[in-house]
C-alpha positions in Angstrom: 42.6 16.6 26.5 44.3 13.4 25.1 42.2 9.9 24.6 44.5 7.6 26.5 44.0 3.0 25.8 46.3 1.4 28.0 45.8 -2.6 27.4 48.0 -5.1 29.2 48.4 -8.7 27.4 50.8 -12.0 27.9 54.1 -12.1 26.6 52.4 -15.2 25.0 52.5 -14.6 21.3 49.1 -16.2 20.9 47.4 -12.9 22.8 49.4 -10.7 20.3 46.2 -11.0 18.1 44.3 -9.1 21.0 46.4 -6.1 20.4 45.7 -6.2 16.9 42.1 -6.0 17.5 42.0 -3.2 19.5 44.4 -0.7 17.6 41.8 -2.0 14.2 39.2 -0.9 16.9 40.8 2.2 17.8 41.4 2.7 13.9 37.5 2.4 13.0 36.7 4.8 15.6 39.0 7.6 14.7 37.6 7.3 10.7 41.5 6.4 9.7 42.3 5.3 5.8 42.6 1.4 5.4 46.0 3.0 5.2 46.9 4.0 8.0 45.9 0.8 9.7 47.9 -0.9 7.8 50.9 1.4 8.9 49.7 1.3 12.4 49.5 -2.7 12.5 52.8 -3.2 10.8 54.2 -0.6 13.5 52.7 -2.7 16.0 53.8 -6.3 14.5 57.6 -4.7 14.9 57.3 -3.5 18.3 56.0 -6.7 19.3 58.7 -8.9 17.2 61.4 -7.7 19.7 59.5 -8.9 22.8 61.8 -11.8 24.0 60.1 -14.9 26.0 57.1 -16.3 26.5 57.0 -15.4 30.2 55.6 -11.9 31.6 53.5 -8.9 30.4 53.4 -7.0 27.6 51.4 -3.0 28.1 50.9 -0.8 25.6 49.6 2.5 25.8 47.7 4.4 23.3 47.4 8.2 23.3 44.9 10.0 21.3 45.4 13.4 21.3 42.2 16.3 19.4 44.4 17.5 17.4 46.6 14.4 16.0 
């Protein structure tokens, strides 16, 4: 059974920083290298560099799966 984070932020890049914070969170609590947060949050800074607007929602959706 799969882990699953599903976190739902303005398009506001000001709240972009709350997204950050929870896949460190997520990070800390799956024992991941200093790494692969790094990868993560640079994965995470490009996804959310192509969000157009300041207007709307942003969701992303974390799945954490045993054996991943």
């Amino acid at each position: 059974m799969a882990d699953e984070i599903t976190l739902t932020i303005p398009r506001d890049p000001e709240f972009r920083r709350v997204a950050s914070y929870v896949v460190g969170g997520l990070a800390a609590r799956l024992n991941l290298t200093i790494e692969s947060l790094e990868d993560i949050q640079l994965a995470l800074d490009a996804l959310l560099a192509r969000v157009e607007g300041p207007v709307g929602e942003i969701t992303l959706r974390m799945i954490v799966h045993e054996d991943a």
